[in-house]
N, C-alpha and C positions, 0 to 999 in steps of 0.2 A: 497492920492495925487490925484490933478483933473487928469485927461485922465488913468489913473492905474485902470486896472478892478479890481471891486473886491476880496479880497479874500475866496474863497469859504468857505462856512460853514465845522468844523470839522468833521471828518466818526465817531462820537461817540456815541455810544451804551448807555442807560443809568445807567443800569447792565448788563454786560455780559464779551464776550469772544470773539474777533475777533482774529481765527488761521488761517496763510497763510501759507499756501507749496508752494515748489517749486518742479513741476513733479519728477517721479520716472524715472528709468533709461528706454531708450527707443530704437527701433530697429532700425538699420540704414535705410534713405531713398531712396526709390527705387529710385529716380532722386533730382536735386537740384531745382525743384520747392516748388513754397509756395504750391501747392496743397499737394505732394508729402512729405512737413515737417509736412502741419496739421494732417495728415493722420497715422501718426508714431504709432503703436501700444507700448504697455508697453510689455517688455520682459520678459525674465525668471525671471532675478533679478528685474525686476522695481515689479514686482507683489509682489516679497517675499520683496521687501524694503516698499511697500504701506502696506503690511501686518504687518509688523514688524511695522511701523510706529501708525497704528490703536494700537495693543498691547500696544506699549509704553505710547499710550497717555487716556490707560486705556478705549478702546472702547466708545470714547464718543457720544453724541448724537448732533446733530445739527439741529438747527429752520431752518438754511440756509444753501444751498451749494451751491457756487459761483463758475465757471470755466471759463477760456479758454476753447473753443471749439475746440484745437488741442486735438484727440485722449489720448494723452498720459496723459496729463491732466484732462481731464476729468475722465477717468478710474482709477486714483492715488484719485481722489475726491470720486467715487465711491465706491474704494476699504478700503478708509480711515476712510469714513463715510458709510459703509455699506449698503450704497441706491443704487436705480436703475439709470438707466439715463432719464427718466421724472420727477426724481427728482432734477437733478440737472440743474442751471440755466447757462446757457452758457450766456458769455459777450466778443462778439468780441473785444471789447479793453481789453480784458488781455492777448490777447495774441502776443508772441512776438519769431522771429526766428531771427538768428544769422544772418546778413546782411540787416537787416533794421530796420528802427529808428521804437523804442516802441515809441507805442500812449503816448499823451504828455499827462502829469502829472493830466491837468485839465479832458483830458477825460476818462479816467480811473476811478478818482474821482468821474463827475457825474455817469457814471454807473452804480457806483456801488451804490450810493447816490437813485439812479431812483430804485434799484434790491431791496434796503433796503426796509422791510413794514416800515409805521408810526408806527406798533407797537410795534418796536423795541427803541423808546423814554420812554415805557411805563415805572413810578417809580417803578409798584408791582414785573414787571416779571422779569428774566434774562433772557436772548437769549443767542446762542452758532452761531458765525456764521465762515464757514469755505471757504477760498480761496483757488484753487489751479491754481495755476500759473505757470512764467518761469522766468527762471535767468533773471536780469536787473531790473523786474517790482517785483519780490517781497519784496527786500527791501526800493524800492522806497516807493512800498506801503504803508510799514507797516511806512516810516515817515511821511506820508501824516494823517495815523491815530494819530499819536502823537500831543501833543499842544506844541506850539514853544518853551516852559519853560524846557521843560523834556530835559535839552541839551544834560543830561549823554545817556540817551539810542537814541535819535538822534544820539549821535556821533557811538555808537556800534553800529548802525545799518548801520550807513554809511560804516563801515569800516567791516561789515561781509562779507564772500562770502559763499551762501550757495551750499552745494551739492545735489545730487538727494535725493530727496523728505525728506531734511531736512523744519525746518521754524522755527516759531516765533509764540505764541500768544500776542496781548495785551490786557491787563485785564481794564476795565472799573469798576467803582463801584461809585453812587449815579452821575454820569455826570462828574467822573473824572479821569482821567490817573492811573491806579492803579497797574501798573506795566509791567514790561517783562519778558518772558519765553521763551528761548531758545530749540528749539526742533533739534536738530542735532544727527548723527549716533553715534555707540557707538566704539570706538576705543582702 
């Protein structure tokens, strides 16, 4: 449609693995600033939930690790994929505290779109790349990876709510939607 910007190109991987978390549990904030919410360290349990979390998903390894630059996310990234933190790449639009609007749709996207190398299009290799986020923006995310046809896991996704340092990967394979996995606690 004329004056309709366009729609931005898909977050699709050509082989691989895009997994998002959503942080582990975290310590109550010393005051109600956004300073004071970035700032949250991972607790007792947020450690043993990121640990338990790397376990289940069989210690994998990662081309990328993506965070939110709030503490608690980044250290659930850290502790998830076994890296340091100059490994992992902080992106101020993913992150998001309870009283204010998450960065809109588009710029989360490019972000992350800018964070990706080119050669993560490559046909030979797979990549693994791993998000750690916050409630609101990580299932948004993960429909923003889907192509509009996939309605069945659009709709699951709309209609998840995840917990601490539960997620989602989605599976990519030859440039095409190749599935979803549910990564949730065990009950």
């Amino acid at each position: 449609m004329e004056g309709m910007p366009a729609r931005p190109k898909a977050l699709i991987l050509y082989n691989g693995t895009v997994t998002i978390l959503r942080h582990a549990n975290a310590v109550e904030a010393a005051d109600d600033s956004y300073e004071a919410d970035k700032a949250r360290d991972l607790s007792r349990l947020g450690r043993a939930q990121a640990d338990e979390r790397r376990e289940r998903l069989r210690n994998p390894t990662y081309d990328l690790v993506l965070s939110s630059p709030a503490i608690r996310a980044r250290k659930t990234a850290e502790r998830v994929a076994k890296v340091t933190g100059s490994d992992v790449v902080l992106l101020p639009e993913l992150y998001w505290s309870a009283g204010t609007e998450p960065t809109p749709k588009l710029g989360y996207e490019a972000a992350i779109r800018r964070a990706i190398p080119e050669c993560f299009g490559d046909r030979e290799q797979t990549f693994r790349l791993l998000i750690s986020t916050h409630a609101v923006l990580d299932t948004a995310l993960g429909r923003a990876l889907l192509p509009e046809n996939e309605s069945g896991a659009h709709f699951k996704l709309a209609h998840l709510e995840l917990e601490e340092c539960e997620g989602f990967s989605v599976l990519f394979n030859e440039g095409r939607y190749g599935g979803l996995i549910l990564h949730q606690q065990r009950t």
